[in-house]
N, C-alpha and C positions, 0 to 999 in steps of 0.2 A: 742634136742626135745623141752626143754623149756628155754629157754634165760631169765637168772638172776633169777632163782626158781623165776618166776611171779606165783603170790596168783592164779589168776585169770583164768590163763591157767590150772594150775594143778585141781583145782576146776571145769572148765571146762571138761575137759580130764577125770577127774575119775564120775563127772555124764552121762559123752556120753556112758563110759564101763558099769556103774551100769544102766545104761534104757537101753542098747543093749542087755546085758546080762541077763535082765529082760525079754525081745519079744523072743529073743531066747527062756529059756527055757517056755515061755508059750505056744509057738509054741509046744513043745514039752509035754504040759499037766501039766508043774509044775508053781505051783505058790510062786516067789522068793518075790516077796515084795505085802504086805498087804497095804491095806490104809493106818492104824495106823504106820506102818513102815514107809511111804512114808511121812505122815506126820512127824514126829519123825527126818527124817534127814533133812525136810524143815526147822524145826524149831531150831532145832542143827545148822545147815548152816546160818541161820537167827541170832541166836546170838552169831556166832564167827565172822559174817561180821560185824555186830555193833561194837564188842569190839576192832575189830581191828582197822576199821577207824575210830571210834569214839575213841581210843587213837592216831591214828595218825594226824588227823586235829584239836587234842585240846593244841598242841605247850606239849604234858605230856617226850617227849626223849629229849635225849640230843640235839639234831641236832633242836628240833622244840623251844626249851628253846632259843638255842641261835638266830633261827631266831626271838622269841618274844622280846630278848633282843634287835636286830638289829632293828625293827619296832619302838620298845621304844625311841628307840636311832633318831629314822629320826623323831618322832611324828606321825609316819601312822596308828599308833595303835586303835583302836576302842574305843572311851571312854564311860565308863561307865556313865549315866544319877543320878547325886547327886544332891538331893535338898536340899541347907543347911538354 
């Protein structure tokens, strides 16, 4: 069902069940999520997506170290602006 636990898919797949299962039962006269709720998991959602890519594109793992060392190594590396 999800090839390589992709973040993205699972993340997709259990908001499609929590808003289905939301119309369902309002269909039915119950009310499963509140504003406040709905915001509450946007915002939860919002900053586990930062922490994540925002550790995975800042070179912070093993795997992104060694490719900042391999840049370092060729000079592709983005330099920082010093004015001495």
């Amino acid at each position: 069902m999800f090839e390589n636990n992709n973040l993205q898919d699972i993340i997709r797949y259990f908001a499609g069940a929590l808003v289905s299962l939301n119309f369902l039962l309002k269909s039915f006269g119950y009310d499963f999520f509140n504003n406040e709720q709905v915001d509450a998991v946007v915002n939860i959602a919002s900053f586990l997506f930062i922490l994540y890519f925002g550790a995975k594109h800042n070179y912070l793992g093993k795997k992104g170290q060694a490719q900042k060392a391999l840049l370092q190594k060729a000079g592709l590396e983005k330099k920082k602006n010093k004015k001495d």
